[in-house]
C-alpha positions as CSV (number, residue, x, y, z in Angstrom):
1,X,14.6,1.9,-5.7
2,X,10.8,0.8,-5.8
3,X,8.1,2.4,-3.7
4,X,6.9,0.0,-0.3
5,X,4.4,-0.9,1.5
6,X,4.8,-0.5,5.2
7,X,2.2,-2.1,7.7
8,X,1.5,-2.3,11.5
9,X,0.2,-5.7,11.2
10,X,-0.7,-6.2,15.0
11,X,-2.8,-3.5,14.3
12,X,-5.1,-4.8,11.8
13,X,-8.4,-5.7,12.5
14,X,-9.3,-7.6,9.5
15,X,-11.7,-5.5,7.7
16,X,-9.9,-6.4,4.3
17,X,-10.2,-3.4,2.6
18,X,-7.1,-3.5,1.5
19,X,-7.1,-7.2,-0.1
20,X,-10.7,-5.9,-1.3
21,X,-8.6,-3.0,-3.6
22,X,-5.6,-5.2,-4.6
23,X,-5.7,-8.7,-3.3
24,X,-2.8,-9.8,-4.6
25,X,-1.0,-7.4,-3.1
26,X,-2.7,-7.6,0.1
27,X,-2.6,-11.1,1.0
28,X,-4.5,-12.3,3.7
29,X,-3.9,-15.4,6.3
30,X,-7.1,-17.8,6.9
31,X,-8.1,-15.6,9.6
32,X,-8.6,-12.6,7.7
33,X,-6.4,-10.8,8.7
34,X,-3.1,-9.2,6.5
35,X,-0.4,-11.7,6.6
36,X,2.7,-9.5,5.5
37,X,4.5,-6.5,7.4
38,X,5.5,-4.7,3.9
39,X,6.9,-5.6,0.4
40,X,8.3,-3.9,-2.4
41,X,6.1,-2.5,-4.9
42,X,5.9,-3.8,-8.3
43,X,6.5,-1.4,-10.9
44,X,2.8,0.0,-12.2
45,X,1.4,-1.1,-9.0
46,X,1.7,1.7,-7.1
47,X,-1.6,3.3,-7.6
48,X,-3.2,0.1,-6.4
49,X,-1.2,0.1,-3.7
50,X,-1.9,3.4,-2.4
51,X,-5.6,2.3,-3.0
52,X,-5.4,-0.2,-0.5
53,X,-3.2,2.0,1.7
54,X,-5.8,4.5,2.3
55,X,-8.7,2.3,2.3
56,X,-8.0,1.0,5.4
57,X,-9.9,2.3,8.6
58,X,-7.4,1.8,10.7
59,X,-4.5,3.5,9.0
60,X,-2.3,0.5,9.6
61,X,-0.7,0.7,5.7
62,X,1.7,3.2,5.0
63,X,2.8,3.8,1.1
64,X,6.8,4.7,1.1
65,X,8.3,6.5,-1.6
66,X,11.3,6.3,-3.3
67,X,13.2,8.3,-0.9
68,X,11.7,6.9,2.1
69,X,8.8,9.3,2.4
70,X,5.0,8.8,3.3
71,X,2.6,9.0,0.5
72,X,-1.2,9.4,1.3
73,X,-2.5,11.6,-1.4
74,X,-3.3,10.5,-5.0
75,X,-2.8,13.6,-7.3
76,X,0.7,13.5,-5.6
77,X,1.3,9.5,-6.1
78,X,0.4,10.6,-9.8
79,X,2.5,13.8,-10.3
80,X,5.8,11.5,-9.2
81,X,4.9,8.9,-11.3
82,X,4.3,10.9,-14.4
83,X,7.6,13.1,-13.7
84,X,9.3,9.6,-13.6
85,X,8.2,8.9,-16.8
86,X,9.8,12.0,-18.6
């Protein structure tokens, strides 16, 4: 199971921060605004993906773990990912 991206999209309000961390991740329509709801995480992404999670003013990007948790902190993001590893 990979980690997710979760996102309130009527919520945004196009600041791009997001796409401005990991654009192709964070695709954007031609208004500026994101264009998905959520997607899987590639493997090694994650990182980048909490990146643009948490740059977002508007809190509208939620990182899911593997067991369907929130992840907002970094040192936390890298703890799993290194235990993973072992």
């Amino acid at each position: 199971m990979a980690y997710k991206i979760q996102i309130d999209k009527k919520s945004c309000q196009g600041h791009a921060r997001c796409a401005n961390r990991a654009a192709d991740l964070f695709k954007l329509n031609a208004d500026g605004y994101i264009a998905s709801e959520g997607f899987e995480v590639p493997a090694g992404r994650e990182m980048d993906a909490l990146n643009g999670a948490v740059s977002c003013p508007e809190r509208v990007i939620t990182l899911i773990d593997e067991q369907g948790q929130p992840v907002k902190n970094r040192n936390v993001l890298q703890a799993a990912l290194d235990a993973k590893k072992k």
